[in-house]
N, C-alpha and C positions, 0 to 999 in steps of 0.2 A: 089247479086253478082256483081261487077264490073265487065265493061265491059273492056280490055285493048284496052291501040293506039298500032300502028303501033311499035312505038321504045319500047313497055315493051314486044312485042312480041319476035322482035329480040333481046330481052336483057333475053327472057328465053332460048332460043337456046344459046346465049354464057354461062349464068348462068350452064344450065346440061353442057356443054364442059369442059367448066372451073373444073366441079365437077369429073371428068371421072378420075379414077385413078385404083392403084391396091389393092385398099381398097379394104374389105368385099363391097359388093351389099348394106348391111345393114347400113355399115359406110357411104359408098355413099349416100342414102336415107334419110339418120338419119343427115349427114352433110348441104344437101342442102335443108332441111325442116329448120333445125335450123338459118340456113342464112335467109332464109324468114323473123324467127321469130324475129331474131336479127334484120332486117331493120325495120320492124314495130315495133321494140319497141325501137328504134331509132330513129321513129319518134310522139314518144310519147310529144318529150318536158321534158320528168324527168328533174329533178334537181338532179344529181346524181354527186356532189362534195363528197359528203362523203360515199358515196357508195362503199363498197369491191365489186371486180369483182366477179362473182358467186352468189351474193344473188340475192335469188327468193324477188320480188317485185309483189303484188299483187295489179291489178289495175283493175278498170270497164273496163279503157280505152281497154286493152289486151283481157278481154272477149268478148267486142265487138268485135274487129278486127280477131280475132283468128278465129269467126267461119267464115271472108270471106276468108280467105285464106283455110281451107277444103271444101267451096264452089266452088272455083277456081281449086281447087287439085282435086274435082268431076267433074267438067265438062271437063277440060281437058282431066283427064283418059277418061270419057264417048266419047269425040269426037275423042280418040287414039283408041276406039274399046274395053275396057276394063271399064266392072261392077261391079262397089262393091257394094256386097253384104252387107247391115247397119247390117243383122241380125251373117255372120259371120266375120265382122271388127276382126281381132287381137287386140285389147285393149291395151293387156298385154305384145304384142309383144317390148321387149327392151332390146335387146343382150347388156348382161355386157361385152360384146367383146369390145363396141366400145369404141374410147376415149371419154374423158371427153366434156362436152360444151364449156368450156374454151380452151382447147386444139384445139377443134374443129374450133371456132373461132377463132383464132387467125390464125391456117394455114390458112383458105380461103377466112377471110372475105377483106385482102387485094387488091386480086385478083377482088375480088367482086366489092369492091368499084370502081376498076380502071370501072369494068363494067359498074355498076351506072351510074357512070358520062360522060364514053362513049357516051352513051346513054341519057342523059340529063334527067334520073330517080330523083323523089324525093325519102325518103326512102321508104315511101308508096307504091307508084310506084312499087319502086326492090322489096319490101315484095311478092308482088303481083303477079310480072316477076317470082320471085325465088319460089315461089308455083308452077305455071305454068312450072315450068324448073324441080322439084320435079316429077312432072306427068309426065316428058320427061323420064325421069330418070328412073320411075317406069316402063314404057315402054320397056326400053330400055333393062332393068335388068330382065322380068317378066321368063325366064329361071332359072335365079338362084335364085330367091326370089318371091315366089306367093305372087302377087296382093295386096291378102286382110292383108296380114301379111306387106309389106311394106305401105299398107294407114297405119296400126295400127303406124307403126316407125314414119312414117311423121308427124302424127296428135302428137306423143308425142313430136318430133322435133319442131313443130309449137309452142305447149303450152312451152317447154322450152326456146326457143328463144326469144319468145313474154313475158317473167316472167322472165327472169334470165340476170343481169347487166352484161353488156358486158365489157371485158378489154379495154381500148383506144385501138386506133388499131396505130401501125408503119408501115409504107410503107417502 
């Protein structure tokens, strides 16, 4: 698990603020896990000229990285007071409620980047931050959404984000 500095710390505290809306709990969760996934797959280096936005891309690189960011999403939770449970994880937890990844991205990731670079983040980096800001968030929300049922949303957020070609982004 990577260790963060000081500025990906503060850049997960703007990361959950930035996320705070009157979305479901779930959208929340499911959005700011996916921005993770999106910076780290961001910072992959693809070659994605001819890529349509929404295709799943399937790379080593993404299984590597994927598991440090539910590294990061565990020990955050663990240092906010809050254990999950591996044996009762939600898996399956993925409300057809929420929008789309594309939809998803494209509202936040602008915001996001203004963060990033706030912050003097590489994408890596915000992946990293915005897992850590996920566990803010879990926190934050653990009233209207149990715990293990929102790691389940995140971890599926992380795998989407870190697999699925994102739209250019407009500022």
């Amino acid at each position: 698990m990577s260790r963060l500095r000081e500025e990906q710390i503060a850049a997960a505290s703007a990361f959950a603020e930035a996320q705070l809306s009157d979305a479901s709990a779930a959208a929340v969760i499911a959005g700011s896990a996916r921005m993770a996934g999106t910076f780290l797959f961001r910072s992959f280096a693809h070659a994605l000229n001819d890529v349509t936005p929404g295709t799943v891309l399937l790379s080593p690189v993404a299984n590597a990285g994927g598991p440090d960011l539910i590294g990061l999403l565990s020990g955050a939770l663990a240092r906010l007071g809050i254990r999950i449970d591996a044996e009762n994880v939600d898996l399956e937890a993925n409300p057809t409620s929420l929008p789309t990844f594309l939809e998803t991205q494209r509202q936040l990731e602008p915001a996001c980047i203004t963060i990033r670079e706030r912050f003097g983040l590489s994408n890596e980096e915000a992946a990293h931050a915005a897992a850590v800001a996920t566990a803010m968030l879990i926190k934050h929300m653990e009233k209207s959404l149990a715990p293990q049922t929102a790691f389940g949303i995140a971890v599926y957020g992380f795998i989407e984000g870190s697999k699925t070609a994102p739209d250019p982004v407009k500022r």
